[in-house]
C-alpha positions as YAML, in Angstrom:
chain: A
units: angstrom
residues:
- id: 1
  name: UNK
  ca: [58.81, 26.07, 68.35]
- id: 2
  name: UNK
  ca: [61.97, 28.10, 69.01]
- id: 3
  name: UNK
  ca: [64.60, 28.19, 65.92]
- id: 4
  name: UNK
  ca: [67.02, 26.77, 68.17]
- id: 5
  name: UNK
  ca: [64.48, 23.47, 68.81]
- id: 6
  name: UNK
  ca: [64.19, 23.27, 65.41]
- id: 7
  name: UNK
  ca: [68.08, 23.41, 65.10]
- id: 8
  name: UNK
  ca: [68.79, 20.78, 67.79]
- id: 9
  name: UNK
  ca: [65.65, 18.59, 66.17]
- id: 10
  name: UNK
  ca: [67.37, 18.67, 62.74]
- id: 11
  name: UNK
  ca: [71.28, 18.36, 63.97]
- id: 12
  name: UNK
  ca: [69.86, 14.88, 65.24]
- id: 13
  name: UNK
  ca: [69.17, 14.08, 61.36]
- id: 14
  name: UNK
  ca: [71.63, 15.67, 60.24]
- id: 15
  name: UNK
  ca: [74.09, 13.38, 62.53]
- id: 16
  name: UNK
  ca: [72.15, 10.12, 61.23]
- id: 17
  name: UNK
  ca: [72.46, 11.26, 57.63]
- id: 18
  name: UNK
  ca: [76.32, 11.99, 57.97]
- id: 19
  name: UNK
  ca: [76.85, 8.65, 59.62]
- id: 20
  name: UNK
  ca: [77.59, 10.37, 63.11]
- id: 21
  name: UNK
  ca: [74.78, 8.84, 64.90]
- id: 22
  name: UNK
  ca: [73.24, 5.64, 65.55]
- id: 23
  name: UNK
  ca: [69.92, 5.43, 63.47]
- id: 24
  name: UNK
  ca: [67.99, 3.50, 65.75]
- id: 25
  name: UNK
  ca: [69.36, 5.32, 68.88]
- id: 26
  name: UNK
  ca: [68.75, 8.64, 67.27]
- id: 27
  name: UNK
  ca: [64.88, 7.61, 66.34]
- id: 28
  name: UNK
  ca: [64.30, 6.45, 69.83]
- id: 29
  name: UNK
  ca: [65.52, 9.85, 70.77]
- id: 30
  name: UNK
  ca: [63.47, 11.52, 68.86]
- id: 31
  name: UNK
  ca: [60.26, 9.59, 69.45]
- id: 32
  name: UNK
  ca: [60.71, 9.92, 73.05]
- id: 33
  name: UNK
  ca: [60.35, 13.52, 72.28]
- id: 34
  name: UNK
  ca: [57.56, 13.16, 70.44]
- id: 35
  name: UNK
  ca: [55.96, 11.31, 73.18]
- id: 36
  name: UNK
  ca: [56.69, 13.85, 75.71]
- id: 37
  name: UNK
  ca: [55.39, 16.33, 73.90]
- id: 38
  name: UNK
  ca: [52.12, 15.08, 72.62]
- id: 39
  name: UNK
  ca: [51.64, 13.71, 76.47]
- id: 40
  name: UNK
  ca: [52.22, 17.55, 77.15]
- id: 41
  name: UNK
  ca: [49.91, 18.99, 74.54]
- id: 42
  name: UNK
  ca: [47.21, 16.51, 75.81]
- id: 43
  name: UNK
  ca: [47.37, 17.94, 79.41]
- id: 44
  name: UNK
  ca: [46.87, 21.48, 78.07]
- id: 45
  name: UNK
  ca: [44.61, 21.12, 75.46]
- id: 46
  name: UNK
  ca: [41.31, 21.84, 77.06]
- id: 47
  name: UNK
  ca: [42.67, 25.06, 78.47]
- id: 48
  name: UNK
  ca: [43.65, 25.70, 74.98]
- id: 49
  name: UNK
  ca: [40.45, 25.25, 73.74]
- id: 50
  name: UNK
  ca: [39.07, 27.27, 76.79]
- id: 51
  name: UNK
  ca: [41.17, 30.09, 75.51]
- id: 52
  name: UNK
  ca: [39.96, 30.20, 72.37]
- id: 53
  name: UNK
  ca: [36.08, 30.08, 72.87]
- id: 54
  name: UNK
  ca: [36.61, 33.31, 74.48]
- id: 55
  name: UNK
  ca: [37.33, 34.81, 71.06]
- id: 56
  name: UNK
  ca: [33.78, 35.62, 69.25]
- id: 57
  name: UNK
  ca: [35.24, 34.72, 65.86]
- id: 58
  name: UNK
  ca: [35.55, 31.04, 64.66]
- id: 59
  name: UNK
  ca: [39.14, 32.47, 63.18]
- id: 60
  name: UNK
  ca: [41.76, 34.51, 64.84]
- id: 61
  name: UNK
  ca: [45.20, 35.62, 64.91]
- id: 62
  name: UNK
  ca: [47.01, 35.87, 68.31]
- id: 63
  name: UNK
  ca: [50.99, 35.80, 69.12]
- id: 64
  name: UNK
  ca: [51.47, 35.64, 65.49]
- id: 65
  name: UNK
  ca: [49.20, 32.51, 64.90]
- id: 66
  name: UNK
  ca: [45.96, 31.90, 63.18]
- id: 67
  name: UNK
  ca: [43.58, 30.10, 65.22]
- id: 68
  name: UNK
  ca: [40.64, 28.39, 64.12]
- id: 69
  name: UNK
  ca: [37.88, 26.52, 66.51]
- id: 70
  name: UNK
  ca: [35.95, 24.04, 65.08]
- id: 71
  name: UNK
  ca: [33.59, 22.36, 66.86]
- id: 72
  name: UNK
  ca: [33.60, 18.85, 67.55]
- id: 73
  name: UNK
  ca: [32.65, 16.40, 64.55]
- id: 74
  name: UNK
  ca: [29.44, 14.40, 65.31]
- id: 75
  name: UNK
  ca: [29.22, 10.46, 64.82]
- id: 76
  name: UNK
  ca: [26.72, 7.61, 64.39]
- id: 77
  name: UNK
  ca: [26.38, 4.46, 66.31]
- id: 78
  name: UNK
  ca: [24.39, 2.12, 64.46]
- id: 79
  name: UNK
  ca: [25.48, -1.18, 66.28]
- id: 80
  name: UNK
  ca: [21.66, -1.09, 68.01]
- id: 81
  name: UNK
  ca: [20.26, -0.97, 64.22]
- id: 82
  name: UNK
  ca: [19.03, -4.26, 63.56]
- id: 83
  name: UNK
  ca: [19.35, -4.12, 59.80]
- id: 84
  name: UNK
  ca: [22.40, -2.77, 59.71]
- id: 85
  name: UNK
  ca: [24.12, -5.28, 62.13]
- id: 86
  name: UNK
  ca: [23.13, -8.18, 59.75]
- id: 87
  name: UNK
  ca: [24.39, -6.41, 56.73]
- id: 88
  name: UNK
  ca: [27.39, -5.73, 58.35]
- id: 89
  name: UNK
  ca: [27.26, -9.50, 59.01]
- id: 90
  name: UNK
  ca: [27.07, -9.98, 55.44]
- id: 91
  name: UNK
  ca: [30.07, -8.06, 55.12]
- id: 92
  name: UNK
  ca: [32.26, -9.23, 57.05]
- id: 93
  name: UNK
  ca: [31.62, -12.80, 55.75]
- id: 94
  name: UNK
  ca: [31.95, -11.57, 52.06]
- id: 95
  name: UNK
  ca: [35.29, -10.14, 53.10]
- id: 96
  name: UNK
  ca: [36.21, -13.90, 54.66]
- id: 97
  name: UNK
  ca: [35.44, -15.54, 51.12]
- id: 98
  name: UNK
  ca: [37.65, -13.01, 49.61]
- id: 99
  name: UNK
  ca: [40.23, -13.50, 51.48]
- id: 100
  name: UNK
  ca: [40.61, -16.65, 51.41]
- id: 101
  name: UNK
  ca: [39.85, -16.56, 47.86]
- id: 102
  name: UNK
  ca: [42.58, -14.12, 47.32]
- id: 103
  name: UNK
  ca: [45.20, -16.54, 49.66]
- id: 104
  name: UNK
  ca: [43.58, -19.50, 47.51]
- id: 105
  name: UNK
  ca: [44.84, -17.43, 43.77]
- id: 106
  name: UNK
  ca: [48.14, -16.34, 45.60]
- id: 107
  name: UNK
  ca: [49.48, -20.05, 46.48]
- id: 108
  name: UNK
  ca: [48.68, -21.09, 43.24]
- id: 109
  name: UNK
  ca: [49.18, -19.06, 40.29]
- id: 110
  name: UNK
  ca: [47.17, -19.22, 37.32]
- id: 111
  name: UNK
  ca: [44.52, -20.66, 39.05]
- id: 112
  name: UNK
  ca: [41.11, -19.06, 39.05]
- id: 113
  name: UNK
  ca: [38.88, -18.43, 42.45]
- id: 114
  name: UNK
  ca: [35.27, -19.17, 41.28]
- id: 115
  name: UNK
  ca: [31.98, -19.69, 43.50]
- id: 116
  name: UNK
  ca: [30.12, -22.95, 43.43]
- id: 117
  name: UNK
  ca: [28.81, -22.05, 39.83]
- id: 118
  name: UNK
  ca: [31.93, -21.83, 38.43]
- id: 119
  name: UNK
  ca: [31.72, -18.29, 38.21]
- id: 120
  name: UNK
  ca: [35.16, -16.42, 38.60]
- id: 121
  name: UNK
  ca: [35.46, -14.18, 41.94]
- id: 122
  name: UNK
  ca: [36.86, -10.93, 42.06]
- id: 123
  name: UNK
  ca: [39.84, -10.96, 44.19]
- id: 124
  name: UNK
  ca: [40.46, -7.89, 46.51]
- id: 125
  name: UNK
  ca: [43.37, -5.31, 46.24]
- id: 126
  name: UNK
  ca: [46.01, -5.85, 48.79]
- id: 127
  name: UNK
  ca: [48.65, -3.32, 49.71]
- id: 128
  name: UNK
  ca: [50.76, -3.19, 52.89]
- id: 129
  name: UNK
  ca: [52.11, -0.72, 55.29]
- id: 130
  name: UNK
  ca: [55.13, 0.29, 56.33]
- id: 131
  name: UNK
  ca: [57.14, -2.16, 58.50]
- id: 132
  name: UNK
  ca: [57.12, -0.96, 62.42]
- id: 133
  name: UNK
  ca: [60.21, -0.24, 64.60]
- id: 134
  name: UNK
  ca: [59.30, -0.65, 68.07]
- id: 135
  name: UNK
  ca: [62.13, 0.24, 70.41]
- id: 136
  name: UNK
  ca: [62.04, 0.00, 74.64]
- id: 137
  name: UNK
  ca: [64.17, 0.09, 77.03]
- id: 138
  name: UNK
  ca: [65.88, -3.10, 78.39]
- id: 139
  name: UNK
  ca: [64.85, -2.53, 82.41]
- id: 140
  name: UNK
  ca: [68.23, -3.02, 84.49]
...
Protein backbone atom coordinates (compact mmCIF):
# COMPACT_ATOMS: atom_id res chain seq x y z
CA UNK A 1 0.00 0.00 0.00
CA UNK A 2 1.14 3.38 -1.33
CA UNK A 3 1.66 6.24 1.51
CA UNK A 4 -0.77 8.19 -0.27
CA UNK A 5 -3.60 5.10 0.20
CA UNK A 6 -2.73 5.06 3.51
CA UNK A 7 -3.21 8.94 3.65
CA UNK A 8 -6.60 8.98 1.88
CA UNK A 9 -7.61 5.67 4.17
CA UNK A 10 -6.84 7.65 7.36
CA UNK A 11 -8.20 11.34 6.18
CA UNK A 12 -11.58 9.27 6.07
CA UNK A 13 -11.06 8.78 10.03
CA UNK A 14 -9.69 11.55 10.54
CA UNK A 15 -12.95 13.41 8.99
CA UNK A 16 -15.28 11.06 11.27
CA UNK A 17 -13.20 11.84 14.35
CA UNK A 18 -13.32 15.74 13.69
CA UNK A 19 -17.03 15.57 13.13
CA UNK A 20 -16.58 16.30 9.26
CA UNK A 21 -18.04 13.14 8.11
CA UNK A 22 -20.95 11.04 8.50
CA UNK A 23 -19.93 7.92 10.64
CA UNK A 24 -22.07 5.52 9.11
CA UNK A 25 -21.53 6.91 5.54
CA UNK A 26 -17.84 6.98 6.07
CA UNK A 27 -17.82 3.09 7.38
CA UNK A 28 -19.84 2.04 4.43
CA UNK A 29 -17.14 3.72 2.46
CA UNK A 30 -14.64 2.14 3.83
CA UNK A 31 -16.05 -1.39 3.94
CA UNK A 32 -16.88 -1.18 0.40
CA UNK A 33 -13.21 -0.88 0.05
CA UNK A 34 -12.49 -3.53 1.99
CA UNK A 35 -14.75 -5.63 -0.01
CA UNK A 36 -13.25 -4.70 -3.22
CA UNK A 37 -10.15 -5.42 -2.22
CA UNK A 38 -10.35 -8.74 -0.52
CA UNK A 39 -12.69 -9.74 -3.75
CA UNK A 40 -9.39 -8.60 -5.59
CA UNK A 41 -6.85 -10.42 -3.48
CA UNK A 42 -9.06 -13.59 -3.86
CA UNK A 43 -8.81 -13.49 -7.72
CA UNK A 44 -5.00 -13.29 -7.52
CA UNK A 45 -4.17 -15.35 -4.87
CA UNK A 46 -3.36 -18.61 -6.51
CA UNK A 47 -1.01 -16.85 -8.87
CA UNK A 48 0.45 -15.51 -5.78
CA UNK A 49 0.98 -18.63 -4.37
CA UNK A 50 2.22 -19.89 -7.85
CA UNK A 51 4.86 -17.27 -7.55
CA UNK A 52 6.11 -18.18 -4.57
CA UNK A 53 6.55 -22.06 -4.89
CA UNK A 54 9.01 -21.13 -7.42
CA UNK A 55 11.30 -19.90 -4.66
CA UNK A 56 13.24 -23.11 -3.07
CA UNK A 57 13.13 -21.54 0.38
CA UNK A 58 9.97 -21.75 2.64
CA UNK A 59 11.10 -17.86 3.51
CA UNK A 60 12.05 -15.09 1.24
CA UNK A 61 12.45 -11.53 0.74
CA UNK A 62 11.35 -9.98 -2.63
CA UNK A 63 10.32 -6.16 -3.49
CA UNK A 64 11.16 -5.41 0.01
CA UNK A 65 8.80 -8.10 1.59
CA UNK A 66 9.33 -11.25 3.49
CA UNK A 67 7.47 -14.06 2.17
CA UNK A 68 6.73 -17.14 3.83
CA UNK A 69 4.77 -20.36 2.20
CA UNK A 70 3.22 -22.54 4.37
CA UNK A 71 1.55 -25.28 3.25
CA UNK A 72 -1.96 -25.91 3.67
CA UNK A 73 -3.19 -27.00 7.30
CA UNK A 74 -4.71 -30.55 7.27
CA UNK A 75 -8.22 -31.37 8.95
CA UNK A 76 -10.32 -34.26 10.29
CA UNK A 77 -13.77 -35.27 9.44
CA UNK A 78 -15.07 -37.46 11.97
CA UNK A 79 -18.89 -37.08 11.21
CA UNK A 80 -18.63 -40.96 9.65
CA UNK A 81 -17.14 -42.02 13.25
CA UNK A 82 -19.81 -43.71 14.92
CA UNK A 83 -18.63 -43.07 18.45
CA UNK A 84 -17.88 -39.84 18.04
CA UNK A 85 -21.26 -38.76 16.45
CA UNK A 86 -23.11 -40.02 19.63
CA UNK A 87 -20.78 -38.24 21.93
CA UNK A 88 -21.17 -35.31 20.09
CA UNK A 89 -24.87 -36.11 20.62
CA UNK A 90 -24.23 -36.08 24.17
CA UNK A 91 -22.88 -32.80 23.81
CA UNK A 92 -24.95 -31.00 22.27
CA UNK A 93 -27.80 -32.11 24.61
CA UNK A 94 -25.61 -31.28 27.74
CA UNK A 95 -25.19 -27.84 26.23
CA UNK A 96 -29.34 -27.68 25.86
CA UNK A 97 -29.69 -28.42 29.75
CA UNK A 98 -27.27 -25.71 30.35
CA UNK A 99 -28.75 -23.41 28.66
CA UNK A 100 -31.76 -23.55 29.67
CA UNK A 101 -30.48 -23.99 33.04
CA UNK A 102 -28.53 -20.86 32.73
CA UNK A 103 -31.97 -18.88 31.18
CA UNK A 104 -33.82 -20.78 34.17
CA UNK A 105 -31.00 -18.90 37.06
CA UNK A 106 -31.12 -15.62 34.90
CA UNK A 107 -35.10 -14.99 35.15
CA UNK A 108 -34.97 -15.68 38.58
CA UNK A 109 -32.29 -14.62 40.75
CA UNK A 110 -31.20 -16.37 43.69
CA UNK A 111 -32.57 -19.36 42.55
CA UNK A 112 -30.46 -22.45 42.16
CA UNK A 113 -30.46 -24.82 38.79
CA UNK A 114 -30.16 -28.39 40.23
CA UNK A 115 -30.70 -31.89 38.36
CA UNK A 116 -33.40 -34.24 39.47
CA UNK A 117 -31.26 -35.10 42.67
CA UNK A 118 -31.20 -31.88 43.85
CA UNK A 119 -27.78 -31.48 42.98
CA UNK A 120 -26.77 -27.83 41.94
CA UNK A 121 -25.71 -27.44 38.07
CA UNK A 122 -22.95 -25.53 36.93
CA UNK A 123 -24.15 -22.78 34.82
CA UNK A 124 -22.07 -21.85 31.67
CA UNK A 125 -20.09 -18.54 31.05
CA UNK A 126 -21.83 -16.25 28.72
CA UNK A 127 -20.21 -13.31 26.99
CA UNK A 128 -21.41 -11.47 23.88
CA UNK A 129 -20.05 -9.93 20.80
CA UNK A 130 -19.96 -6.88 19.41
CA UNK A 131 -23.26 -5.49 18.04
CA UNK A 132 -23.29 -5.63 13.94
CA UNK A 133 -23.83 -2.65 11.56
CA UNK A 134 -25.06 -3.89 8.41
CA UNK A 135 -25.43 -1.16 5.83
CA UNK A 136 -26.90 -1.63 1.88
CA UNK A 137 -27.91 0.28 -0.48
CA UNK A 138 -31.61 1.33 -0.85
CA UNK A 139 -32.07 0.08 -4.82
CA UNK A 140 -33.76 3.15 -6.74
Amino acid sequence: MTQEEKEQLTAVVESVEDGHADPIEAYHHLTQIAKLAKECADQIRDMAVSEAEKHPEKTFEQNGLKITLNSGRRSFDFKECRSWVEVKEQLKEREIVLKRNWEFANANPGAMAADADGVEIELPKVTYSKPSLIINEVQQ
